[in-house]
N, C-alpha and C positions, 0 to 999 in steps of 0.2 A: 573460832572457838577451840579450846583446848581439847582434845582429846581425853574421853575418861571411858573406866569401865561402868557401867548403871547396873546396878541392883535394880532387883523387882522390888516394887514399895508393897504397899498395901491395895488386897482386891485384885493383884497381877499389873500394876497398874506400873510404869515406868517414869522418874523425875520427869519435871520438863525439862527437855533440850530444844527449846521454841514454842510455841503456842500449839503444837498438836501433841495429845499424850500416846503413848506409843508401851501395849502390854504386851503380857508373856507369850499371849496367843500369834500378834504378828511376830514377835522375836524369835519363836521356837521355829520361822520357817528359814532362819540360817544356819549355818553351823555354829554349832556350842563357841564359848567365848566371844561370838562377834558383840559389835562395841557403837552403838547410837551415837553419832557425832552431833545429828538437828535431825528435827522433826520441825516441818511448819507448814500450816495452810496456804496451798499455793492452789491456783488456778479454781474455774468456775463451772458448776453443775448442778443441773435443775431435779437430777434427782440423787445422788449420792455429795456425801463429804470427801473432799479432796485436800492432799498432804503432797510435799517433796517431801524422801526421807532419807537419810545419809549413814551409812553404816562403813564401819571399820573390820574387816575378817582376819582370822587369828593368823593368819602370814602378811598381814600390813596392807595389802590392797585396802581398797577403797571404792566405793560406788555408790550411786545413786537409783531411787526408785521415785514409782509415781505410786501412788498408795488411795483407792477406793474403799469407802467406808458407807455401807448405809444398814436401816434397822428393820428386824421383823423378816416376816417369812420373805415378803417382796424380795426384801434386803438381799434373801439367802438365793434365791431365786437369780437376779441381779448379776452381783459377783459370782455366782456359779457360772450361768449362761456365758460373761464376757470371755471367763476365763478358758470357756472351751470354744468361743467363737476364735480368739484371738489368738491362740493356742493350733488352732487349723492354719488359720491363714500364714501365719509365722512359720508354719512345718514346711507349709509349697513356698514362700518366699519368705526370709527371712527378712529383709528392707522392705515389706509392708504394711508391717505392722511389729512395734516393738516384742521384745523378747517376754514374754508372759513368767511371774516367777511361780505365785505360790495366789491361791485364795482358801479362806478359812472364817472361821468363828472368831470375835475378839473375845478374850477372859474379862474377867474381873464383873462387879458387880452392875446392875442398872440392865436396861433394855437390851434383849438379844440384837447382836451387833456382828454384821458380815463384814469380811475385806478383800480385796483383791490389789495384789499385788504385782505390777510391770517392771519395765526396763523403761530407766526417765531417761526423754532425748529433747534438748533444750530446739525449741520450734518457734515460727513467727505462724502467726493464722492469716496469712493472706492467700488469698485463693490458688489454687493450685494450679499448677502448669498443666494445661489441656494435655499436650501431647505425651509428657513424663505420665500423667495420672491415667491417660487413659491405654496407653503401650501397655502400662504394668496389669490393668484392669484386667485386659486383654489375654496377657501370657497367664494372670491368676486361673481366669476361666480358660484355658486352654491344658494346663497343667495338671489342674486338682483333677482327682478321680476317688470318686464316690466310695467309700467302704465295702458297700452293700452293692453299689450297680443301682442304686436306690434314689429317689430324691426323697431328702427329711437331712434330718440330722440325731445323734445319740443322744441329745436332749434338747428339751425346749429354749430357747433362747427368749430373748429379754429384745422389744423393739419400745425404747423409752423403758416404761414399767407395765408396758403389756406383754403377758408372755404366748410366744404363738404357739402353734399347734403344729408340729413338726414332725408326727409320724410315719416312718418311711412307708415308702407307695411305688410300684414300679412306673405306676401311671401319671404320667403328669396330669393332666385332665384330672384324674382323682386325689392328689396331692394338692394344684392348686385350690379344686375344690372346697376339701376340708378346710384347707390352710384361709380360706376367705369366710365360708361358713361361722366359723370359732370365730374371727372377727368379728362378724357381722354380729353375732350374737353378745360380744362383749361392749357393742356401739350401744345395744341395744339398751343391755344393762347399767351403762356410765347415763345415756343421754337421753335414755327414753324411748318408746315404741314410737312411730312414725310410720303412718300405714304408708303413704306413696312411695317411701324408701323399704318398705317392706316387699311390696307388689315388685319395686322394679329389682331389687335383686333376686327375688325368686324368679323374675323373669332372668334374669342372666344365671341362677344355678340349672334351671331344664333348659335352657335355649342357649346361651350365648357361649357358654364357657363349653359344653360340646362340641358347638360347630366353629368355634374360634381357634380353639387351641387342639383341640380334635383333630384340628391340620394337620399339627405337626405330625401326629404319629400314625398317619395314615397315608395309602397309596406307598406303603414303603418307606414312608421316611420315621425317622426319628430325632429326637437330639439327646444331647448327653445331659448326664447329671453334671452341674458347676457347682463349687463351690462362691457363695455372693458373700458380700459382706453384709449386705442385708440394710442398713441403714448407711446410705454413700450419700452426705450432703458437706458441704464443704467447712461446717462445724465439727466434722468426724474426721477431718485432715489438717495435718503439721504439715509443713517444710521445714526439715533440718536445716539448722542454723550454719553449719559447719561442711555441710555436704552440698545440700542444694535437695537432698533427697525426700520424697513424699511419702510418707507414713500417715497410717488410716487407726483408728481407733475405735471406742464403742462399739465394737459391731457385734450383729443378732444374725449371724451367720446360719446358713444352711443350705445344703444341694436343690439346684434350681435348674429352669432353665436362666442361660446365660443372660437375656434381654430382661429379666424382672429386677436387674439391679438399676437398669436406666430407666426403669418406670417409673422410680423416683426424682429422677430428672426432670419429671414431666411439672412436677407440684409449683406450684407460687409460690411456696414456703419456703425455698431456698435458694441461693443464687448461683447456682451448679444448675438452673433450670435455664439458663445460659445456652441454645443450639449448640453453640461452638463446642460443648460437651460430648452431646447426643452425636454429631453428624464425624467430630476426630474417634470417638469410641466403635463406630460405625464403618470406618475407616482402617479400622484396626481388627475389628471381628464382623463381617459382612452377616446381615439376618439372617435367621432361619427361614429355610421354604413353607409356606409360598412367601416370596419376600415382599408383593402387593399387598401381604397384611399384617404386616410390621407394624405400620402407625395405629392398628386396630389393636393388636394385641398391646401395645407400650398403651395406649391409653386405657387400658383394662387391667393390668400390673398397676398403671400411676392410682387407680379407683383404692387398690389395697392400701397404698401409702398413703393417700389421702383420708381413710378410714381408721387408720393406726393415729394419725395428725388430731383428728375428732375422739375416738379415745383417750388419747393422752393430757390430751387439752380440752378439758370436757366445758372449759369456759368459751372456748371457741366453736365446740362441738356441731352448734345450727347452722351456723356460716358454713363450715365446712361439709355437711351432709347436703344444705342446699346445692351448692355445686353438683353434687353426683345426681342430682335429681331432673 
């Protein structure tokens, strides 16, 4: 396609240059003069619109983006969250997640309209290399260090179209808490009250989560704040086509402990619930003490994922809360 300059039309709204329209609101997050070469619906998501988008900048380079588009507050919510999960992760490793550009409002008329804006890196989706994914997983949580000395994050992140509850806590025990509590309470709301699942998570908010995770920070020990990606299934990773390299995406990022990113490992829902996962990532960042209650605590992290799974898919919702029951 030829190269042209595009005028804004009518509404902020920009010609087509392919089947996705492309306004003033994403354009004003380049510099002045840059030049739309295509815009076109590429790739697949259950909860936002997705574009490749091609620009030209006033000294003749040239680049490519990934472009997330969805509506309403969700919407803003959404592309706010990815843009600052994915925005962390990039700061501690730049190869694990593309380069975050810009998120904002679209112009023009019709339904309030968010976007986020990345760095497009051409990938195949076949599962990812144990030992590359899980090293890199590894040195993430070894690296990142918490803002605050805190676990949460500066704002609530986005897991699907739920947004968690994220407010920093020194305490783990009180962090994870809350951070399951807001769940529980938004299971409650999509899928309906359910006494026996009611009964047995209040048995696990005064019993099980104190003297489970209450391990860690006691007799002396503690563990650090990591930074997670927060949603690691093998739908949230590329391999670079050109590199070989693994890049992670979507993520609802937040300071954790380290092991609650494999407790989504644990789920049926994905094929990263593969051992070979679990036991190379294992291999890479040995447990936290006591390490005889690793398998307890991973299957008490996997309950959270498995609850976010029943939220988000509230057509699956019973299947999935029967399990925890």
């Amino acid at each position: 396609m030829d190269e042209i300059t595009v005028p804004v039309g009518e509404a902020g709204v920009l010609p087509d240059l392919g089947d996705f329209p492309i306004d003033d609101g994403i354009l004003a997050t380049f510099p002045p003069g840059t030049q739309v070469i295509s815009a076109n619906r590429y790739g697949l998501s259950q909860w936002t619109i997705t574009a490749r988008l091609h620009v030209k900048f006033p000294d003749g380079q040239t680049n490519r983006y990934f472009l997330k588009t969805a509506k309403g507050e969700v919407g803003r919510r959404l592309m706010e969250g990815e843009f600052h999960a994915i925005s962390a992760l990039h700061n501690v490793d730049n190869l694990f997640a593309p380069k975050p550009h810009a998120w904002g409002k679209r112009s023009g008329l019709g339904p309030e309209t968010y976007f986020f804006l990345l760095q497009y890196i051409d990938m195949n989706d076949r599962l990812p290399d144990p030992n590359q994914l899980c090293r890199r997983l590894a040195q993430l949580h070894r690296k990142s260090v918490s803002p605050t000395g805190q676990f949460g994050f500066h704002i609530n992140t986005c897991q699907g179209r739920t947004q968690q509850s994220l407010g920093w806590e020194s305490s783990w025990v009180t962090f994870f808490t809350n951070l399951l509590k807001h769940l529980a309470q938004e299971d409650n709301k999509t899928n309906g009250h359910w006494e026996a699942l009611d009964q047995l998570e209040s048995r696990i908010f005064s019993h099980v989560i104190p003297r489970l995770l209450g391990a860690l920070e006691s007799d002396g020990r503690s563990i650090k704040p990591c930074l997670i990606h927060g949603d690691l299934w093998e739908g949230n990773t590329g391999t670079a086509s050109d590199t070989g390299n693994i890049y992670t995406f979507d993520a609802a990022s937040f300071y954790a402990h380290n092991e609650m990113e494999i407790g989504d490992w644990r789920c049926f829902y994905n094929n990263i619930h593969n051992k070979v996962y679990t036991k190379t990532y294992l291999k890479n960042y040995t447990p936290s003490e006591p390490k005889e209650e690793w398998d307890d605590r991973n299957r008490m992290y996997s309950i959270y994922y498995n609850i976010l799974y029943s939220v988000n898919h509230a057509s699956q919702g019973t299947a999935i809360r029967q399990m925890q029951v």
